[in-house]
C-alpha positions as CSV (number, residue, x, y, z in Angstrom):
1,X,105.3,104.5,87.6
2,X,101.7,104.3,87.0
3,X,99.9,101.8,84.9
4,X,98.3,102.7,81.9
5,X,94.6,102.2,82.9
6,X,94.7,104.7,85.6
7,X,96.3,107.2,83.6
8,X,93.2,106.6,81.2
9,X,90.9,107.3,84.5
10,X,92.4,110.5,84.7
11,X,92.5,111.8,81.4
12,X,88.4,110.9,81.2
13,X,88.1,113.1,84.6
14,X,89.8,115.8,83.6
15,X,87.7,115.7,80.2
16,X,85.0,115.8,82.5
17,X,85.7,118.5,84.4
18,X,83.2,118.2,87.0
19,X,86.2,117.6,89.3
20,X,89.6,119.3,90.2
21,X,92.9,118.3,90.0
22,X,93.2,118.1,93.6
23,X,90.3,115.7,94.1
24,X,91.2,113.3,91.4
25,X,94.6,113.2,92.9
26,X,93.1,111.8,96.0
27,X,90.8,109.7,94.8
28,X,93.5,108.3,92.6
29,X,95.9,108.3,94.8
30,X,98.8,110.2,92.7
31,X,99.7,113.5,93.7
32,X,99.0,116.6,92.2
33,X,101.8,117.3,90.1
34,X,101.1,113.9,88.3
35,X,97.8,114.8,87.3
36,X,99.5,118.3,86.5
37,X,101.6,117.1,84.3
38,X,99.1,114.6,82.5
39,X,96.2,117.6,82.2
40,X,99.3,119.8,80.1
41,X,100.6,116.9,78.2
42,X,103.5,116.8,79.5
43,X,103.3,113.1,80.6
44,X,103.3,111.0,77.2
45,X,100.1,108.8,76.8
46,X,101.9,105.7,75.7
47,X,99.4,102.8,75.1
48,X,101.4,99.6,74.3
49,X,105.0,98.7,73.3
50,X,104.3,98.1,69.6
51,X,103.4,102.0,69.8
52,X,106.3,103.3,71.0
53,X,109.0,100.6,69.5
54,X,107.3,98.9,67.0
55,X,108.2,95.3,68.1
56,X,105.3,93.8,70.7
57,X,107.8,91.4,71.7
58,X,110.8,93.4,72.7
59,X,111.4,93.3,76.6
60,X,110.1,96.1,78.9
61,X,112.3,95.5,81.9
62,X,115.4,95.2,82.5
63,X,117.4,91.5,82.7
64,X,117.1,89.1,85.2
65,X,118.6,86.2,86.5
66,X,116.8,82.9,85.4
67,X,115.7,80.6,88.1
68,X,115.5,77.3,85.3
69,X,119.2,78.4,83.8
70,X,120.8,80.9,86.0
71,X,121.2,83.5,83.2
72,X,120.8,87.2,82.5
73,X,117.9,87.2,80.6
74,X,114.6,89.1,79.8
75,X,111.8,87.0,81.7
76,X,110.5,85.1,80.4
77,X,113.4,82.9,79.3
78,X,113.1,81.5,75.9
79,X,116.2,79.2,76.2
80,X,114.5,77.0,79.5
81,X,110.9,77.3,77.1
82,X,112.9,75.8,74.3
83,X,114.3,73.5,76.0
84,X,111.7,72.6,77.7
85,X,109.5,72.4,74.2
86,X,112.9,69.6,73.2
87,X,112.7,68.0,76.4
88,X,108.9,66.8,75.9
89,X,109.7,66.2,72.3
90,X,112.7,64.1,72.9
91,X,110.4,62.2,75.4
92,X,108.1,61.2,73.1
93,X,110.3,59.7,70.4
């Protein structure tokens, strides 16, 4: 998958059109049925998470084990930052 910010680069190219799809591909470095796709629209131009779900906070990858708890979580884990946040609170009392 590509990050957003080149996908940006080639869209302005294109717009450009001083250059082909062949030689943005390699000075991109994404082949040429990527920059295809994204001159026909067919590649969906999605800017951040809140656009497409909504909810900026909602996890974009898939779980993962914690290193602080050892659970399936989406990273970052909120249970080791809230106890960690208790911990130091706790502490000072």
């Amino acid at each position: 998958m590509i990050s957003q910010g080149i996908v940006d680069e080639i869209v302005r190219l294109l717009a450009e059109g001083r250059l082909s799809q062949r030689t943005i591909s390699r000075a991109v470095g994404v082949s040429r049925g990527t920059i295809g796709a994204i001159a026909k629209g067919h590649r969906p131009r999605i800017r951040r998470t809140e656009d497409r779900w909504g909810d900026p906070h909602r996890p974009l990858g898939p779980p993962r084990r914690c290193a602080g708890c050892g659970g399936l979580v989406f990273m970052p884990c909120l249970l080791c930052r809230v106890r960690t946040i208790r911990a130091g609170e706790s502490a000072g009392d």
